[in-house]
C-alpha positions in Angstrom: 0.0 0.0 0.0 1.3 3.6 -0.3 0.2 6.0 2.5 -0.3 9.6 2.1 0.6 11.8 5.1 -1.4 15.1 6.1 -0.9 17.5 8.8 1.6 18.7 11.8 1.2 15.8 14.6 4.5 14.4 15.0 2.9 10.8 16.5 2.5 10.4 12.4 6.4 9.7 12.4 6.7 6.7 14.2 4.0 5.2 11.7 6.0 6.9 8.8 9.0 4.7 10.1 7.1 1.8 10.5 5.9 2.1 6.4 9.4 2.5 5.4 10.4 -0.5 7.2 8.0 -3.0 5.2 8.7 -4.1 2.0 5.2 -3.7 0.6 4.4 -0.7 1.8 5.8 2.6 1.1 5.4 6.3 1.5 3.6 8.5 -1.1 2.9 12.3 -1.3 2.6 14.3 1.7 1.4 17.5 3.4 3.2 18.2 6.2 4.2 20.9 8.6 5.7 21.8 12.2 6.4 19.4 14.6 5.8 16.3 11.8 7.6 17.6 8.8 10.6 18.1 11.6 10.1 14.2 12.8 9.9 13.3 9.1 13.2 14.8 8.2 14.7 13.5 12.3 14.2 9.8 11.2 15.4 10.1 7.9 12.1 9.5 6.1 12.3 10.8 2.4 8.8 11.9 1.0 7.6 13.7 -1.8 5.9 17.4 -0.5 2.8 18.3 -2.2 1.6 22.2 -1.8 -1.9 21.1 -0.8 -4.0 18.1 1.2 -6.2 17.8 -1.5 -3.1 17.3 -4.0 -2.1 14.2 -1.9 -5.8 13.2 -1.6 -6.1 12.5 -5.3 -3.0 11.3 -5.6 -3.8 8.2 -8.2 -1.6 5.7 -7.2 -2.3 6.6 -3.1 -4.0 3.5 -1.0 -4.1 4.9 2.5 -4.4 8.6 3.5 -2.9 8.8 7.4 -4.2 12.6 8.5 -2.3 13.8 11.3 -3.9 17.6 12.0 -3.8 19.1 15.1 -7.3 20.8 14.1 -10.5 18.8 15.2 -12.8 20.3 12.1 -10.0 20.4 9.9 -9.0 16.6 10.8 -12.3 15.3 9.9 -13.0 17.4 6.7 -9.4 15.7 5.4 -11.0 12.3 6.5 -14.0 12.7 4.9 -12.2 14.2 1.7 -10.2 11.1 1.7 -13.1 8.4 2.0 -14.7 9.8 -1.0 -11.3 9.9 -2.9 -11.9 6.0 -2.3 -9.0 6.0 -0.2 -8.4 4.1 3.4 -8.2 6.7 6.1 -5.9 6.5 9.2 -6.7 9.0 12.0 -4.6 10.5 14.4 -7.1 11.7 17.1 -6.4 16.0 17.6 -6.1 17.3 21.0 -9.6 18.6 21.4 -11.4 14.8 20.5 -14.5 13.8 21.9 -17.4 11.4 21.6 -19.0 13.8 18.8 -15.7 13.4 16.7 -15.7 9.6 16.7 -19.5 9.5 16.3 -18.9 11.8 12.8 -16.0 9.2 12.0 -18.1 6.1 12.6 -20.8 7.7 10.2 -18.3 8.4 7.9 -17.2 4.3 8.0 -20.6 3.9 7.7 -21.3 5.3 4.6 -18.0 4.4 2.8 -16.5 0.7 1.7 -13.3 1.6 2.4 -11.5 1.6 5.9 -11.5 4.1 8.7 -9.3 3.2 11.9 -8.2 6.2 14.6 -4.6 5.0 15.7 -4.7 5.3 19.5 -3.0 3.5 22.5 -3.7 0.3 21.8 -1.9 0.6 18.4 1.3 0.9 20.6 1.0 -2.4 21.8 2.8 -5.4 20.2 1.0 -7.1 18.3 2.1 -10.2 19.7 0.5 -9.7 23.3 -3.1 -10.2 21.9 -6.2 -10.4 23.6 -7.1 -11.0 27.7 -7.8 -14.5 26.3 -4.3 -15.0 24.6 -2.6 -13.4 27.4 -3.4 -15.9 29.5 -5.7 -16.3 32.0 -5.6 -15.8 36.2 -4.6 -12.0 35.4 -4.9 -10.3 38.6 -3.4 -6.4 37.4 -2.9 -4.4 34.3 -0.6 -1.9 35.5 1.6 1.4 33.8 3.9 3.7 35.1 4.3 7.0 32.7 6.0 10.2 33.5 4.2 13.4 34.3 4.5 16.6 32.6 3.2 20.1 33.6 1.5 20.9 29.8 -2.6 19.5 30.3 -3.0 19.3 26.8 0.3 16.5 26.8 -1.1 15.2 29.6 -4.8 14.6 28.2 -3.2 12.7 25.0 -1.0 10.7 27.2 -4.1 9.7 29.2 -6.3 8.8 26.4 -3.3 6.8 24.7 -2.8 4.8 28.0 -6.3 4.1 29.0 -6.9 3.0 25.5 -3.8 0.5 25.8 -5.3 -0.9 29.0 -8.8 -1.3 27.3 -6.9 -3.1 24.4 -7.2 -6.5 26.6 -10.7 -6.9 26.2 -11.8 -6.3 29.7 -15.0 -4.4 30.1 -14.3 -1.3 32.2 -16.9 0.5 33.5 -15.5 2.4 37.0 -12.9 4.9 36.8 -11.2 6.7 40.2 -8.6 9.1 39.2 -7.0 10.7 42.6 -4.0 13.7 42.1 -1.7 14.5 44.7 0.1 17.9 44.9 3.0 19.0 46.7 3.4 21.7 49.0 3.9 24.4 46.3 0.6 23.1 44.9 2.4 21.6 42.0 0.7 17.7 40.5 3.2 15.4 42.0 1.5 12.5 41.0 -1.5 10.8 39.4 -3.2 7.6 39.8 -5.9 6.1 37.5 -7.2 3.1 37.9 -9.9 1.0 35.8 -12.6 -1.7 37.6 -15.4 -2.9 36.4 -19.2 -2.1 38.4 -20.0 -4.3 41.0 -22.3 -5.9 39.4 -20.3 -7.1 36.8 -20.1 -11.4 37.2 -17.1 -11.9 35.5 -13.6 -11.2 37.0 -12.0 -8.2 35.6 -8.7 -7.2 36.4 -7.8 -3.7 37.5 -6.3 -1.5 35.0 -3.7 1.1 37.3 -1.9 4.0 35.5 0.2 6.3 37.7 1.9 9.5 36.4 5.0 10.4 38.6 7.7 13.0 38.3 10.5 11.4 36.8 13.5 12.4 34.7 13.0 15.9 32.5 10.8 15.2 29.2 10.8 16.7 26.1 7.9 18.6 26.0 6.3 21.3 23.2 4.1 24.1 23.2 0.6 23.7 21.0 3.0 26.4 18.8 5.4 23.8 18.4 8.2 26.1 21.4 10.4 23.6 23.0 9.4 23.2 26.7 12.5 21.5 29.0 14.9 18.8 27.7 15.4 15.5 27.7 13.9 12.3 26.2 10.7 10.7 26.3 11.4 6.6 27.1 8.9 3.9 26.3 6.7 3.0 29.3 6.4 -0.9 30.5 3.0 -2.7 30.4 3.1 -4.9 33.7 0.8 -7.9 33.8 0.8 -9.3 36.6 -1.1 -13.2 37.8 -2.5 -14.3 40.5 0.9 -17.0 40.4 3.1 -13.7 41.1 4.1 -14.2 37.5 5.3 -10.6 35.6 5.1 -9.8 32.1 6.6 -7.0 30.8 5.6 -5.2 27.6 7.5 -2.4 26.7 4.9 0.1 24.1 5.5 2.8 22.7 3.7 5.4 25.1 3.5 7.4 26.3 4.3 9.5 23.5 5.3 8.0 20.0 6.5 10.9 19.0 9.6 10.3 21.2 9.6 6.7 20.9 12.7 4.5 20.9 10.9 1.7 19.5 13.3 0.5 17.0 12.7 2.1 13.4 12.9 -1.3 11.4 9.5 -2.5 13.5 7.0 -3.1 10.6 4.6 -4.6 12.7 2.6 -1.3 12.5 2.0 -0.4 9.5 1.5 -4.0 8.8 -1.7 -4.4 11.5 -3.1 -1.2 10.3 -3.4 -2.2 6.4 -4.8 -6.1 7.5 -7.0 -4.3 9.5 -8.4 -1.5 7.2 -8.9 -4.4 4.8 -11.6 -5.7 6.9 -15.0 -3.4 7.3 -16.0 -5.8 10.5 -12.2 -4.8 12.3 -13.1 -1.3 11.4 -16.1 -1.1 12.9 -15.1 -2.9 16.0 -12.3 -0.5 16.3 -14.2 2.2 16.4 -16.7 1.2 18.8 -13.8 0.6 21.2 -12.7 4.1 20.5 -15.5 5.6 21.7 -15.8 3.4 24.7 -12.1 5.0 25.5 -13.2 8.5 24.8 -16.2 7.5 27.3 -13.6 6.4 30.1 -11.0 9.3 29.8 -14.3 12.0 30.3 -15.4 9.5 33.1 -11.7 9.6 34.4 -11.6 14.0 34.3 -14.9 13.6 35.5 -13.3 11.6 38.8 -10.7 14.0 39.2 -13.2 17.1 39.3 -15.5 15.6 41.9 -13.0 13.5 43.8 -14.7 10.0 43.9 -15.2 7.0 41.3 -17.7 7.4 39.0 -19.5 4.9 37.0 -19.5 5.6 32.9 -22.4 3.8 30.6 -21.2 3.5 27.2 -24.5 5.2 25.4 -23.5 4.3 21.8 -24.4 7.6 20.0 -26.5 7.1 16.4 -28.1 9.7 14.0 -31.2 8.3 15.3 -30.4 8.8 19.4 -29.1 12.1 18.7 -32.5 12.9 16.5 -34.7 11.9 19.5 -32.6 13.6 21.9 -32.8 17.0 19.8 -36.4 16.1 19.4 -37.5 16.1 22.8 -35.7 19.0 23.9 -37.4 20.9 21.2 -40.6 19.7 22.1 -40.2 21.1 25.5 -39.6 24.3 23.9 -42.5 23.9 21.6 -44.7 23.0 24.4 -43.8 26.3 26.6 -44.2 28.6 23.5 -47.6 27.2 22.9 -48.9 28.2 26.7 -47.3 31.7 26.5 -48.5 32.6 23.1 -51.5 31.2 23.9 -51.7 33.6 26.8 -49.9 36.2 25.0 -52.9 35.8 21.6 -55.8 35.6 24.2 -54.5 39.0 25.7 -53.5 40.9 22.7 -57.7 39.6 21.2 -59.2 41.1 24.6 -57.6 44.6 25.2 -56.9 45.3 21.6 -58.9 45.8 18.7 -56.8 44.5 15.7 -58.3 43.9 12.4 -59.3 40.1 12.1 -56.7 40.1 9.0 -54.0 40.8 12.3 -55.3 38.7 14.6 -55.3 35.3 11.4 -52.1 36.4 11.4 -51.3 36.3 14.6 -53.1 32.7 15.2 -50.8 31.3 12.2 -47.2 32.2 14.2 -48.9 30.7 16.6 -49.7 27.7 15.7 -46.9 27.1 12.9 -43.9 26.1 14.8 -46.0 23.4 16.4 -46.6 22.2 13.1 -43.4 22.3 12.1 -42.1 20.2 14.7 -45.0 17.6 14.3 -44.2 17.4 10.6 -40.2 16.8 11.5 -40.9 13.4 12.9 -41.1 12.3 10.0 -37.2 12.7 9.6 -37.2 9.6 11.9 -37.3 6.6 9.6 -34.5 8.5 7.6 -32.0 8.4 10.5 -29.4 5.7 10.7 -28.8 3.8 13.8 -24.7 2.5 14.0 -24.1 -0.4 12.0 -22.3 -3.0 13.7 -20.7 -6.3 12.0 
């Protein structure tokens, strides 16, 4: 396959390096800027530049399209541009993601025949650990130690990168307690996270613990791209542990793969991420799972804000949920401009004396938005619910 590269996120790189490793796949136009087009040239990665996305879009002989911008609107217009070029589309999720974002991209899978996969955390796990099943069974912790750095927004994709990894296993989550604990200045000295599942869940489930902790100076950047402190980012360790006292170690490259030391000859990659786009029903798995994590890391900000575990229900969000939802709350709306007009008419008819051309008038603004909103549920039958293989 021959990618495509768009945008400025500098987590593209490691994936760039993975391409260039395999023999059958290879690197094709790109669009790149800042922090990536610095990575690109840092790991020895030589591309053709194109002046425009669209340019590398349309590219004829481009397979996969991997759009790396830091701009939530701007990342999914370039996703969309590239599923109806016919192209796969590889996401790198932009700071500001939420649920709305990967509902928009699981429409867009919807509606397209080609592939749609956002490359989070779990991507950064070998390929080779597998599933909870394949692990092995008796599993008695999923645990991760990252560093911690001052810049929220580095900490927030760190977060979602990690919990994502830890979801990877299959175990359903649902409980998240995240608890910070500052120092005297009032400085974050460290953060723990850790991942259960509700109490009424009647299969075991393994905690998932991250802890953030300050270690050794990182290499962090500005959203401008200004170098903040020195030093290098190392690859965190994965520790499952069994209820034997047996330890596996998995070393991934989180928490940021920007920095990553994985080696550059690793193929592995690029190789999941084409097998995988190749398959609609792996797609659409994928991005169910990506919600779910999107779900857990608001549940986990959540925990932090009111200091206690909360539960999170993973509502899948469809045109047709979100329809009903707008729905009702206009209807409430609808309802309490009915009474007050109706108030509002029944006055204006009593102490006033309006032509009865006025007062038709009057009864027709009325009594139109009501029948406006009766005639838009109609609209219903035309909304999709999610599709899932």
């Amino acid at each position: 396959m021959r990618f495509a590269i768009i945008g400025q996120l500098a987590e593209a790189g490691l994936l760039a390096d993975s391409i260039c490793a395999a023999t059958d796949h290879q690197v094709g136009p790109c669009c790149v800027a800042g922090r990536l087009a610095e990575a690109l040239a840092d790991r020895g990665i030589t591309f053709s530049l194109v002046a425009s996305p669209e340019e590398a879009i349309i590219d004829a002989g481009v397979d996969v399209v991997v759009v790396a911008d830091a701009d939530v609107d701007a990342s999914m217009s370039l996703a969309r541009q590239a599923s109806q070029a016919d192209c796969h589309v590889i996401v790198i999720p932009p700071d500001e993601v939420s649920t709305a974002y990967s509902f928009e991209l699981h429409l867009l899978l919807d509606e397209s025949q080609f592939g749609v996969i956002p490359l989070t955390g779990r991507w950064y796990v070998p390929s080779d650990t597998g599933s909870a099943c394949e692990v092995g069974g008796n599993i008695q912790q999923l645990s991760m130690e990252l560093p911690l750095t001052d810049d929220d927004s580095e900490l927030d994709r760190w977060q979602l990168r990690a919990v994502d990894a830890l979801c990877s296993f299959g175990f359903e989550y649902s409980r998240v307690t995240a608890l910070d604990v500052p120092g005297a200045d009032g400085r974050l000295l460290s953060r723990s996270v850790t991942l259960a599942a509700s109490d009424a869940s009647d299969v075991h489930v393994p905690p998932g613990i991250l802890t953030f902790r300050k270690g050794s100076p990182l290499q962090v950047f500005t959203s401008s791209g200004d170098e903040k402190g020195s030093g290098a980012v190392s690859d965190a360790q994965l520790l499952i542990t069994r209820s034997s006292g047996e330890e596996r170690r998995i070393v991934t490259a989180l928490p940021d793969p920007a920095g990553s030391t994985s080696p550059s000859e690793d193929s592995a990659l690029a190789a999941r991420l084409a097998d995988h786009l190749a398959d609609t029903n792996e797609c659409q798995r994928h991005m169910e799972q990506f919600s779910n994590t999107l779900e857990m890391t608001a549940g986990l900000k959540k925990s932090l804000r009111r200091r206690r575990t909360v539960d999170v229900y993973f509502d899948g969000i469809s045109e047709r949920s979100a329809f009903k939802t707008q729905m009702t709350a206009m209807g409430c709306g609808v309802l309490t401009y009915v009474i007050f007009g109706m108030v509002a008419f029944l006055i204006m008819a009593k102490l006033t004396d309006l032509p009865p051309l006025i007062l038709q008038l009057a009864r027709i603004v009325w009594v139109a938005p009501v029948v406006l909103f009766l005639l838009a549920q109609f609209l219903l039958p035309l909304a999709r619910e999610r599709r899932k293989d």
